[in-house]
C-alpha positions in Angstrom: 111.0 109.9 104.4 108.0 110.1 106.8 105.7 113.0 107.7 105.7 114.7 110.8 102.8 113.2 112.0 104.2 109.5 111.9 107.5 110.0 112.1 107.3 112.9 115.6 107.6 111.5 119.2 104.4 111.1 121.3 101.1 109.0 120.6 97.8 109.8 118.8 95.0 112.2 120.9 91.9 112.3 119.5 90.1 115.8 119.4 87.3 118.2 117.7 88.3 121.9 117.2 84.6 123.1 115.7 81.6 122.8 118.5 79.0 125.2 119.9 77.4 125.8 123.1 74.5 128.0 125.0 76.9 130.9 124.6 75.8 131.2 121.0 73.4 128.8 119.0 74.5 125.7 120.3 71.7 124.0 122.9 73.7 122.7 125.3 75.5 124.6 128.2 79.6 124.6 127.9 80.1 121.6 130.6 77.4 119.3 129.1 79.3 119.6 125.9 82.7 118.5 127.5 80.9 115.7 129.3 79.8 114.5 126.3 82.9 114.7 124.2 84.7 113.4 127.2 82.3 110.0 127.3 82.7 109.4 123.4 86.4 109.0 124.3 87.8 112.1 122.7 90.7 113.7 124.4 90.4 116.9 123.5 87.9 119.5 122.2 87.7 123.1 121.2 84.4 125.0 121.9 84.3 127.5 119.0 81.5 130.0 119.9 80.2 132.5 117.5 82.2 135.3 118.1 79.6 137.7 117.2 77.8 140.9 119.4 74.3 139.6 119.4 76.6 136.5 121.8 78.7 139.2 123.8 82.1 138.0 121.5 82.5 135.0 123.7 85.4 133.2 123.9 83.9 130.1 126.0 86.0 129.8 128.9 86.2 125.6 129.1 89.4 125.7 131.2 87.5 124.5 134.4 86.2 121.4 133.2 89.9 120.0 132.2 90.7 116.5 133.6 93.2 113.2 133.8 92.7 112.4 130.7 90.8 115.2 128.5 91.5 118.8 127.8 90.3 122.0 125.8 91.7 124.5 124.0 90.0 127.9 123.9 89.0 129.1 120.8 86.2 130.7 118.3 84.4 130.5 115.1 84.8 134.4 113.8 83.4 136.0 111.4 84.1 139.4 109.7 83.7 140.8 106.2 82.3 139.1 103.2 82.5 136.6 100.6 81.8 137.3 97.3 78.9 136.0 97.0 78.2 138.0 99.8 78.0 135.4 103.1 79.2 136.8 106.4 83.1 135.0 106.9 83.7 131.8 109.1 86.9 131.0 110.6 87.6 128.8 113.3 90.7 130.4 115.5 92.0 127.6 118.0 94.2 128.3 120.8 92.9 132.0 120.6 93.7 134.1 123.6 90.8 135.0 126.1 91.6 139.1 125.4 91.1 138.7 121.8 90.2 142.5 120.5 86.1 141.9 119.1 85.6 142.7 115.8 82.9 144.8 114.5 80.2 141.8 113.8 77.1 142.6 115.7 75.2 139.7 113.8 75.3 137.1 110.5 75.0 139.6 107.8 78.5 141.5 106.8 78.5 145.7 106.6 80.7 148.1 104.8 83.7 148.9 107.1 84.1 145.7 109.0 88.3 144.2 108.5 88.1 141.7 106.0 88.3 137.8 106.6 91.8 137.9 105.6 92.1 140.8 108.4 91.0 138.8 110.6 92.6 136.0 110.2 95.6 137.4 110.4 95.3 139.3 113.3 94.0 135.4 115.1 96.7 133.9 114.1 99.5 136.8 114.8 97.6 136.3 118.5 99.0 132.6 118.3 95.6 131.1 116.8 95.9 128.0 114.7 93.2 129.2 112.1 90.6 127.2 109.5 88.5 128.1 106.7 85.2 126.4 108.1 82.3 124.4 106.0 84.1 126.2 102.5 81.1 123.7 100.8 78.3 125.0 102.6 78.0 128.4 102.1 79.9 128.9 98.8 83.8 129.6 99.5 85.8 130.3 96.0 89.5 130.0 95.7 88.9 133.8 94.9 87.6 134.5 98.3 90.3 131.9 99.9 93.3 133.3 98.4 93.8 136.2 100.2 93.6 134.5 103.6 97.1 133.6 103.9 97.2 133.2 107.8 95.1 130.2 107.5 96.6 126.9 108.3 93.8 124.0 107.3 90.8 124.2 105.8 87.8 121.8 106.8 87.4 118.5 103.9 85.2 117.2 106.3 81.9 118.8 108.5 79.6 116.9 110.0 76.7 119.2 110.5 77.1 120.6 107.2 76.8 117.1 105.8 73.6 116.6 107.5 72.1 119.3 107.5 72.5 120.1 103.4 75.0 117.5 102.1 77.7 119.9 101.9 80.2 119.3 104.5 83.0 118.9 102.0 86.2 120.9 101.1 89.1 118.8 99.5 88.8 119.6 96.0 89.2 123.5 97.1 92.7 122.2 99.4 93.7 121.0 96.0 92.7 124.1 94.0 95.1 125.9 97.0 97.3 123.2 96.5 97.7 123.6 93.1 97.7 127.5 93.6 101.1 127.0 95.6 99.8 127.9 99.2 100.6 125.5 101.9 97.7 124.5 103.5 96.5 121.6 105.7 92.9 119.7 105.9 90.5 118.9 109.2 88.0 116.9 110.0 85.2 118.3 112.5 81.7 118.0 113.3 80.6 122.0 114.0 78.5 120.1 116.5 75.3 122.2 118.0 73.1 119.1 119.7 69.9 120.5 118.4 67.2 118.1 118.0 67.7 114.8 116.7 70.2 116.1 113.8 73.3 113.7 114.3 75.7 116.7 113.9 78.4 115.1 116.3 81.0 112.6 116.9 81.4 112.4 113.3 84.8 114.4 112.0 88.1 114.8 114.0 92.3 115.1 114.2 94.4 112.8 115.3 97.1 114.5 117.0 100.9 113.5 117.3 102.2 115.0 120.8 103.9 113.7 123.4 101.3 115.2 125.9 97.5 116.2 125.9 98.3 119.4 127.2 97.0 122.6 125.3 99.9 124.0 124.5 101.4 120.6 123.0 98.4 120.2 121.5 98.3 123.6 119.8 101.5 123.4 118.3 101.2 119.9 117.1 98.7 120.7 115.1 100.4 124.2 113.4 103.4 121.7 112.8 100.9 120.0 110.8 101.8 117.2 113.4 98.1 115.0 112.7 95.6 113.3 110.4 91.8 114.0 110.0 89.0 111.3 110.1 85.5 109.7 109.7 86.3 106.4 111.4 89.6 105.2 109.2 93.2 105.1 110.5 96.3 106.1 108.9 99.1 104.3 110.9 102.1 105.2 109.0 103.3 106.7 105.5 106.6 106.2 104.7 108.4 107.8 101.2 111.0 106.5 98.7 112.9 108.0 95.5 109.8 105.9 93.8 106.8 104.8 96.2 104.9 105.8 98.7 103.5 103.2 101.4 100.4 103.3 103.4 99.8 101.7 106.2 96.3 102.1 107.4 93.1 100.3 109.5 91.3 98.1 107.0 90.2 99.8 103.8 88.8 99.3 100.4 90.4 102.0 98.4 93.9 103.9 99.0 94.2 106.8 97.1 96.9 109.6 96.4 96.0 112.4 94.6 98.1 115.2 93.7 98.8 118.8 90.9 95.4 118.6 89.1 94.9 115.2 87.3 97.6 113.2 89.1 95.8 110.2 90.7 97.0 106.7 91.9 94.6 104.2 93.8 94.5 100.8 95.2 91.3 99.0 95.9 90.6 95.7 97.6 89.2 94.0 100.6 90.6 95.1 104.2 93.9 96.5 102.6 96.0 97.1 105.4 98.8 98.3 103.7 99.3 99.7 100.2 102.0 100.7 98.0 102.0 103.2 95.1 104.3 105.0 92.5 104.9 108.6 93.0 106.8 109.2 89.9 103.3 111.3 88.0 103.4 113.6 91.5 106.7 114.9 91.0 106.3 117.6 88.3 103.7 119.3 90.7 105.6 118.8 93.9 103.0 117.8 96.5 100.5 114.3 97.0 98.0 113.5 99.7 96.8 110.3 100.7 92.7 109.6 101.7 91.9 106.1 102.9 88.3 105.1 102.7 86.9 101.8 104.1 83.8 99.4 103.6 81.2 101.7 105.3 82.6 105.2 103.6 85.1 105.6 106.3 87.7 108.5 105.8 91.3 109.4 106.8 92.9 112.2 105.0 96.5 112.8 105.3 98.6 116.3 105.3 99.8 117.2 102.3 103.3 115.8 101.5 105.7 118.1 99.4 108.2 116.4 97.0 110.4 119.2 95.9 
């Protein structure tokens, strides 16, 4: 057996769903963005504005600066309701339609009344949204407050503002706790880029999407087929599953690990592995592993979640 991603039609496009412009606290206009993501040799990116009053709700139109080669899907980061601890929601909605209703989020701080993050969430997704539980490390995201957002399709193990801005940009050991809990759930990669200063917040997380063309809609329902892998810099270049293994196949790398239900763990280590093959008979009872490859330099690539059962 072989996941979607490897084992679909098409070839690999490279692409970021979490950036920001002029049209809310980003510092670069909407084009100069593109441009940029466009010379780094992504192929596609999603500008995910605040979708907040004090920025008009945008939904960054990025439609006109399309070309041979490099695309965008439309999308936002929205917020609405509160966590427990009492932090504004954020939740990136890709693909999101330019007529999305506004919720009632004038600024960053939540107030009674307003739908609920798992409201909406929902109603992004029911709109045809592929939808992410952003930077769950940097401002405090429980598997209490993730729960009840069961429209969500990924949630981000890897941000690369949040990283260098606080040293938080993680998230897989809440994907496992959701894991774990039974909800089926995917990771991203993604920089949340803004271009402020000299903080390096970009070109540093992203999917590699499985798609036969680098056209938005392709694209968008690659990725809610769970059709892609998420990276720093590593490559995962096949997986492939047997009654007793599982075998990697992967850019060079000194560790291979599968992880799985709470404790189960497998890992090889060595020098540019290229390929590596582990037992999968301890992930069985819980149902579900992942595989992260990591190289020499701290290199990542995080595979979907695999089920068993």
């Amino acid at each position: 057996m072989r996941p979607t991603a490897f084992a679909a039609p098409g070839r690999f496009y490279r692409g970021n769903l979490h950036t920001h412009s002029n049209h809310s606290d980003g510092s670069l206009p909407p084009d100069e963005v593109c441009r940029r993501y466009a010379g780094a040799g992504y192929d596609f990116l999603c500008l995910s504005d605040h979708f907040v009053g004090q920025y008009g709700y945008p939904i960054t139109d990025t439609t006109g600066y399309r070309r041979d080669g490099f695309t965008t899907l439309l999308g936002a980061e929205l917020h609405s309701g509160a966590l427990a601890n009492g932090e504004l929601w954020h939740l990136l909605a890709v693909g999101l339609p330019a007529d999305f209703a506004p919720s009632d989020s004038p600024g960053f701080k939540p107030h009674p009344g307003q739908e609920s993050g798992a409201a909406i969430a929902e109603r992004a997704r029911a709109a045809g949204a592929f939808v992410v539980l952003a930077h769950p490390e940097w401002y405090g995201l429980t598997l209490a407050d993730a729960l009840p957002v069961e429209a969500a399709h990924a949630i981000e193990v890897h941000n690369s503002a949040s990283y260098v801005e606080c040293d938080r940009g993680g998230g897989a050991g809440l994907l496992d706790q959701l894991l774990n809990a039974g909800r089926s759930i995917n990771p991203i990669a993604a920089d949340d880029a803004h271009f402020r200063g000299t903080t390096p917040d970009h070109f540093g997380g992203w999917v590699m999407v499985k798609a036969e063309a680098n056209v938005p809609e392709t694209l968008l329902a690659a990725l809610k087929s769970g059709q892609y892998y998420s990276s720093t810099g590593a490559e995962l270049r096949d997986i492939e599953i047997s009654e007793t293994h599982i075998r990697v196949a992967c850019s060079p790398a000194a560790r291979v690990t599968v992880v799985g239900h709470h404790t189960a763990a497998a890992a090889v280590q060595g020098h540019a592995l290229t390929e590596a093959t582990l037992p999968i008979e301890r992930f069985k009872k819980g149902g579900w592993l992942r595989v992260t490859v990591i190289d020499a330099a701290g290199k990542r690539a995080w595979s979907n979640p695999i089920r068993l059962d």
